[in-house]
Structure formats: structure tokens, C-alpha cells
N, C-alpha and C positions, 0 to 999 in steps of 0.2 A: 646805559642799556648794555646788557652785556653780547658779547661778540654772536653768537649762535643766535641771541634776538633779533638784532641788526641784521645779521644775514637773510632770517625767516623773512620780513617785511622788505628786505629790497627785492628780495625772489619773488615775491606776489605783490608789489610792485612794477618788477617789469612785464611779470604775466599780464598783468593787468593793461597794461597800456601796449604791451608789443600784438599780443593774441587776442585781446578782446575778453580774458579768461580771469576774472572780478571774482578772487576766493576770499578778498581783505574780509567780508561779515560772518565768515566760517568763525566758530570757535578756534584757539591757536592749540591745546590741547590736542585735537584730533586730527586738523589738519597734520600735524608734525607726525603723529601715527600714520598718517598716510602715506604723508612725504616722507619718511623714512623705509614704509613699503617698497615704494619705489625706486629708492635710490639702492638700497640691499639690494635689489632685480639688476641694477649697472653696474654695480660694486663699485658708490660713490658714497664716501663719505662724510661730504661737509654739503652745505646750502650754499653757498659760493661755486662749490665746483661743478652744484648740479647748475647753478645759472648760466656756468661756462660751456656746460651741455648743454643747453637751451638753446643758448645763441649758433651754436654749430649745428642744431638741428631742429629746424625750427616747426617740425610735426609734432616732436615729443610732447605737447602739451595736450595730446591727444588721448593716449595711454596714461599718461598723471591724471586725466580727469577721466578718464574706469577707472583709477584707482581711489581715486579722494572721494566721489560720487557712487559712496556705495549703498548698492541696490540688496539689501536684506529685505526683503519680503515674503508674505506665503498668500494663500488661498485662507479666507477668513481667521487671518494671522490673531488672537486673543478673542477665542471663538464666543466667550459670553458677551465681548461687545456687541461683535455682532449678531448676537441674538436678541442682544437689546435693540439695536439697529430696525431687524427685522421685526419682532413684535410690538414696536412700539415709536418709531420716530417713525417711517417707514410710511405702514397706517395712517397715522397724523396726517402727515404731507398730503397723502390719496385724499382723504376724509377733507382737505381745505381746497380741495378741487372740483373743479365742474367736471362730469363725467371724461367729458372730447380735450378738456385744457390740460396744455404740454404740460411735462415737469421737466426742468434743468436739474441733471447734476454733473457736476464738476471734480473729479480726481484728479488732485494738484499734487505735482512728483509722484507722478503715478507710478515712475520706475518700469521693471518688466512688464506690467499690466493687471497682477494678479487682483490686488486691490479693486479697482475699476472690473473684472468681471465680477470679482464677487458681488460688487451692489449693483452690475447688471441682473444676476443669477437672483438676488432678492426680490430686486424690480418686476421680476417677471415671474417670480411664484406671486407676487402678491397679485398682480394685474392679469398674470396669463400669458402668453408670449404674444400672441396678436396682437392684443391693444398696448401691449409694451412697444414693439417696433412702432406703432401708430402714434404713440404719446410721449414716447421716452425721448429728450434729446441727453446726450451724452458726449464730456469734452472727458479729454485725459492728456495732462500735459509735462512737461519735465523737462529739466535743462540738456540730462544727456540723453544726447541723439542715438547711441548706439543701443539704450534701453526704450528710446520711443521708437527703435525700429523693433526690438524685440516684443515690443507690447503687442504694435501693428499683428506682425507675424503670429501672436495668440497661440502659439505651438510652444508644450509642456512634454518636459519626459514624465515618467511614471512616478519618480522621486515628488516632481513638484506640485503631482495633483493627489496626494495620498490622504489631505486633509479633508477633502471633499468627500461630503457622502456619497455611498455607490451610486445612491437612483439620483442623484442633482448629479456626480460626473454622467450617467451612461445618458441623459438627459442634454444635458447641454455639451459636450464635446462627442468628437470623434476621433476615432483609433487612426493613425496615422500607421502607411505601410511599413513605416521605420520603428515602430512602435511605441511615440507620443500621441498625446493629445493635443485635437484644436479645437479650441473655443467654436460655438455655434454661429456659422457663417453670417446668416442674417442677422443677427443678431449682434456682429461684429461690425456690419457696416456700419449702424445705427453709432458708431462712438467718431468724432473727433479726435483724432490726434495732432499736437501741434507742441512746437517748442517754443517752450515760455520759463522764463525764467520771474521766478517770484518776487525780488529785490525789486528790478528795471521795468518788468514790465506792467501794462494796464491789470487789471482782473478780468476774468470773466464776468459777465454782469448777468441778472436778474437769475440768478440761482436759488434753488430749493434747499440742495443738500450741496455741500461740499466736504469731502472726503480729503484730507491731509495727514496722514498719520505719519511720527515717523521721523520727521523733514523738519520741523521747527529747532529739534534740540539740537542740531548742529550748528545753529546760527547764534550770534552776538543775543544781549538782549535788546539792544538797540536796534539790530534787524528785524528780529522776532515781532518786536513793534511794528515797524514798518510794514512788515506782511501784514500781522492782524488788521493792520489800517486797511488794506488791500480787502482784504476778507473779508470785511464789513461793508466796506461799497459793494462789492459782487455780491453780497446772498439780498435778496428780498428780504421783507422786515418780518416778515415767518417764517425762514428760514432757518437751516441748522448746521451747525461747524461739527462734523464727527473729527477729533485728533488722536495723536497715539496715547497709547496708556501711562506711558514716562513725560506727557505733556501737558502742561496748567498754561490757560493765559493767564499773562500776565504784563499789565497794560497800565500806566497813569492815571487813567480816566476809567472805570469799568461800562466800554463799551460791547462788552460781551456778557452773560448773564448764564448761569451754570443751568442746563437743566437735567443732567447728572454726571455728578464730579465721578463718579465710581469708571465709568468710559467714556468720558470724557466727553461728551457733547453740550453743545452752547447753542443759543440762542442770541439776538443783538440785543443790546441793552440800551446806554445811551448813544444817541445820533453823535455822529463826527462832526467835533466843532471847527471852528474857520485854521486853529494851528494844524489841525489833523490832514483838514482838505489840504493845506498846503503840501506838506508832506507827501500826499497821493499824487498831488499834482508834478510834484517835483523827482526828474529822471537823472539829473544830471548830479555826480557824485564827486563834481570837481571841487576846489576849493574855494569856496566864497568870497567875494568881495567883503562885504563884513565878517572880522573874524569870530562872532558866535554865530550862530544861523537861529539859536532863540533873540536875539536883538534883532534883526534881519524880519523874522515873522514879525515879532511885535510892533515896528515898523510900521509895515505895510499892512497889517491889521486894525492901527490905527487912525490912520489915512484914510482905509475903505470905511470903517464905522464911524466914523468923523466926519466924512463928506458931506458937504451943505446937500448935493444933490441926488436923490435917489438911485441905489446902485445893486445890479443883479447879479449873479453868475451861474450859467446856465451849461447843465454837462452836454455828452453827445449823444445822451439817451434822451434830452430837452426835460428835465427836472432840476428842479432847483435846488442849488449848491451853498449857496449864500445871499445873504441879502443884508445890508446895511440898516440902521435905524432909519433912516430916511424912508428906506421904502418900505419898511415895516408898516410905518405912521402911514404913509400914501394906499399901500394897497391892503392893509389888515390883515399882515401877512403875522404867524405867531412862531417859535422855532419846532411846533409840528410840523408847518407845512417844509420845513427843508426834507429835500427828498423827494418831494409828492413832483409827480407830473404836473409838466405847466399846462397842460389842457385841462387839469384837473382846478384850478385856480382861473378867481375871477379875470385877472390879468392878461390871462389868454385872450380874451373878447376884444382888446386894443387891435385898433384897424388896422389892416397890414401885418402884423407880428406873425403871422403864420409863416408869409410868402416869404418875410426878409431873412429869416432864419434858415428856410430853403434854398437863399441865393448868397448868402453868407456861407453854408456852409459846401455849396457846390464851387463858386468861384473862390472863398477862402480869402475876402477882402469886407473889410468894413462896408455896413450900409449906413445910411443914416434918412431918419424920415420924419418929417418935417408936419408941425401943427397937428400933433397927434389927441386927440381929445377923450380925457378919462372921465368919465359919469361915475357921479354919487348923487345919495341921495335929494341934493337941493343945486349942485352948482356941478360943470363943466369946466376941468383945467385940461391947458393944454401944453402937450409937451412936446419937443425935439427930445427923438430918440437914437442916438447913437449902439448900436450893435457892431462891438469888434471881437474876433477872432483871437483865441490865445493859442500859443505853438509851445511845444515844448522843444529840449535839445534836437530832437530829432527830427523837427517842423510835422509834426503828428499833433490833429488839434484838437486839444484837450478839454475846451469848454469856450463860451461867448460869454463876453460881458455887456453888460446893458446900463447906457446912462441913460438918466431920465432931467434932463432941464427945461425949467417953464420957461416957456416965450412969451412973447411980448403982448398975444394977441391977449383982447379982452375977455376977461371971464364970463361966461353966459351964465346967470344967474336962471335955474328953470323951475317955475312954477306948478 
């Protein structure tokens, strides 16, 4: 490896581990453009001598990530998308809803914010602003802090809103005494802001649209995966992935389904299978006890499909994740139902399974319940039902598993 390599990975290396500050799934290409931004700013030269500034000052990883985490954005930045956007994904959505039923959308690396108003400012010509504040829920999230305080703030000079047409700006913002614009108050409450990082953390869930433009092409392709994994558990299964226009997924499995490659918007295709969930499931980016992490899956995927006795996994939203052959054959479950709500499935009807899952997930300790009895057509089996709890690195619990073993009691043949 040559020296200037070596150097790059030990310095995001010790970011990593000393700050908390995980730039390894950056492309190395543009990171090095950044990091060299930066160090031309100290008049440092090598990657070594910036680490040796690191260590003497240990905020500096503060101003590296303004610099690395840049925030290129505008107001309906490749403005035929978004008129595809609004003519036509937009509508759809509205049109698959009950008049009063919420819609979710989610602008993930939303940056400064501009992004995120613009598909407010859609939302609300399409719907009206009233029933927009009534029905709209709105998340916008991003790793850096100092652009999700600047989204918050929704304050624009004159430069930044020049994209917008006159009657949408003199419509939704106002003239500030300093002479910017701010974003429509009420209308600004209505969004969530929160810092979330794409890699590490959960998704947002049961989302309509999600809006990511932008933010993929900086990542490994290995990450990029990893996100879309993410992105496909959060939207709902008629939902839609709006991305940037220099972005394609581009996935193993085509779990995403183009419904126009020209701006990029998708739709889910096929369901995430049991390597995928683990993936999702999986926070910790340490190094493995086994040294491939694909032997590791195939492992423990075959144990769980394997198992003599019938076996569940259950998210925090209570839909079903997985399911073994065993309880395939037991409950007549087929690989549509992953996904669907357990209330939605016969399985729900099992005595007790409401209340244990309440008290599993309030105390956060296994239950286990005893002579549980499943009705079919001609015969009553009865099971012990074990429900434990699964935690991730960060003891944040990420789904229940469900064993099902028959007892001993006799089977009631019912006539």
C-alpha cells in the first residue's frame, strides 16, 4: 500500500474510533478532495501531520466535517424532476389515500433544508395548505448538525431562493428585516428535524415518499447497499424513492423497480430476504468473529431454516420479518405475508400473544407461555411459546423472536 494510502485509512481510523466521526464508507476519491481542502486552510501537508493536529486538538473534527459533508443544494434543484414529482408521483400518493389519511415523507440528508421545502411547497399546492398541515407528516434528517440547524432556521438570502417562482416564493416565505427569506412558519412546524446518520442508524418507517438526492454517490458501493437496504424497510410497499439525477440503484437482488429511470424514481420490487434483514439488523461495524460476515449469515440462516421447531421474527412495528419453514407449514404463512402486520395474520388469534409482546417489549426480558393451543381445521396443537427480545450494539431492541415447541399435552382431535 503506498505511503499516502496508509496514511488516508489510519487518519479515518482514528476519527473513527477517537470522535465517533465513521467517514471509512465515503468514497476515497472525494474524501481526499476534501481532506486536502482542509489541510491547504492549516497549511498542512501530509495525512500524518494532520493526525498529529487532530490529536492536539481535539474539536478540529468539527470543521473537517463542514468540510467533507458538503451541502450543494438549491430550491427544486433539476427542476423537470421535480415537475415530474409534482405532476405525477405526487397525485398517485394523494389518489392511494383516504381523504383524513396521513402521508409520510422523509428527506434523508436533507442538508440546509431546501430539498425538504420544496416537497413541502408541492404538498401544499397539491392538497391546499390547510389540509397539508392536517395530513402532512414531515421528517428531514442529516448527519451534520450545523446544516440541520440551518434547515431548522429556514432563513434564505436572496441568492438561494431565485429558483423559485415569484407567486410560490411571495406565497410561502417572508421578507426578513435583514432582507432573506423565511420559509412559511406553520408550515415549518409540521417537519421533524433530527440527526441521523444513514449507515448506523434505523430508518424511518412506514413512509410514502422519500426524498434522497444527491447523498448516495459519495458512498462505497457496499454502503450504498446498505442504505437501499434501509430504504426499502422504511417506505411502505407503494411507496416511492425520489434520488439525484447522477444516481442509479444499484443492488444484488433488484429490490427496487424503476418507475422512471429519466428522475430517478423507484418503487420496491422484491421483499428483503433473510441476508438483507440481517444486514438491517446489523449496527456494529466491528470486526467479526468469523472472518467473512457472508459464512457468518449463511450460518445462522441455516440453523434458523433448519430448526425442527417453528420460528418467528417479529419488528418493532409487530410485522413479520422472518419466518422459518417450520412455521410456514404450521401457520400457512407464504413469503408475501413477510412484512404484513401480525394483526393481519391468522397467528395473531393465539391466546395471550397480544399482552406478552406488550410486556416483552415494556420490561425488555423474555416471556414464555405455557400450553398455548393452535386451531385448524380438524385438530388442536399445542404449544410453549417462548418470546425473547433481540438488542443490538447499542441495547436498542430491534425485533422479538418467537419459538413455538409442542408439548406434551394430548392433541384434542375436534369433530
Amino acid at each position: 500500500m503506498p505511503a499516502a494510502e496508509w496514511e488516508m485509512e489510519t487518519l479515518l481510523e482514528y476519527l473513527k474510533y477517537s470522535s465517533g466521526c465513521d467517514l471509512t464508507g465515503y468514497k476515497r476519491p472525494s474524501l481526499e478532495r476534501r481532506f486536502r481542502v482542509r489541510m491547504r486552510e492549516l497549511k498542512i501537508d501530509s495525512y500524518l501531520d494532520y493526525l498529529h493536529y487532530l490529536q492536539r486538538h481535539s474539536q478540529e473534527y468539527i470543521p473537517l466535517l463542514n468540510t467533507v459533508l458538503i451541502n450543494l443544494t438549491s430550491f427544486f434543484r433539476d427542476r423537470a424532476s421535480w415537475e415530474y414529482l409534482a405532476n405525477d408521483i405526487i397525485p398517485a400518493i394523494i389518489a392511494s389515500k383516504q381523504p383524513d389519511e396521513p402521508i409520510r415523507v422523509w428527506s434523508a440528508a436533507c442538508a440546509s433544508g431546501q430539498e425538504v421545502y420544496s416537497v413541502v411547497i408541492l404538498f401544499a399546492e397539491a392538497l391546499g395548505i390547510e389540509s397539508c398541515l392536517q395530513r402532512l407528516q414531515f421528517i428531514a434528517t442529516d448527519w451534520d448538525k450545523d446544516a440541520l440547524s440551518q434547515a431548522r432556521n429556514a432563513t434564505y438570502k436572496l441568492r438561494d431562493v431565485s429558483a423559485i417562482p415569484a407567486d410560490l416564493l411571495e406565497k410561502y416565505f417572508e421578507q426578513t428585516e435583514q432582507g432573506g427569506y423565511i420559509f412559511h412558519r406553520q408550515l415549518r412546524r409540521r417537519i421533524i428535524f433530527a440527526d441521523h446518520n444513514l449507515v448506523k442508524h434505523a430508518p424511518m418507517s412506514k413512509i410514502d415518499l422519500l426524498v434522497c438526492r444527491n447523498a448516495l454517490m459519495y458512498f462505497k458501493s457496499d454502503i450504498q447497499i446498505t442504505i437501499l437496504i434501509r430504504f426499502h424497510f422504511g417506505l411502505k410497499n407503494n411507496g416511492f424513492l425520489f434520488l439525484g439525477k447522477a444516481e442509479m440503484v444499484m443492488t444484488p437482488r433488484p429490490i427496487f423497480t424503476p418507475v422512471n429511470f429519466k428522475h430517478q424514481v423507484y418503487q420496491k420490487g422484491l421483499k428483503l430476504d433473510l441476508e438483507e434483514h440481517l444486514q438491517l439488523c446489523s449496527r456494529s461495524r466491528k470486526k467479526p468473529a468469523i472472518d467473512s460476515p457472508a459464512t457468518d449469515i449463511r450460518i445462522w440462516q441455516t440453523a434458523f431454516e433448519t430448526s425442527p421447531v417453528a420460528q418467528l421474527a417479529i419488528d418493532s412495528n409487530r410485522c413479520l420479518i422472518l419466518a422459518n419453514a417450520k412455521a410456514n407449514t404450521l401457520f400457512g404463512l407464504t413469503l408475501n405475508d413477510l412484512g404484513s402486520s401480525l394483526q393481519s395474520l391468522q397467528l395473531w388469534q393465539l391466546p395471550g400473544l397480544c399482552q406478552s409482546f406488550e410486556k416483552v417489549n415494556r420490561d425488555r426480558n423474555p416471556v414464555r407461555l405455557e400450553n398455548v393451543g393452535w386451531k385448524t381445521a380438524n385438530d388442536t396443537t399445542y404449544f410453549d411459546i417462548s418470546i425473547t427480545p433481540v438488542f443490538n450494539a447499542d441495547t436498542q431492541l430491534i425485533c422479538l423472536t418467537e419459538v413455538f415447541s409442542r408439548t406434551n399435552v394430548l392433541q384434542k382431535r375436534v369433530w
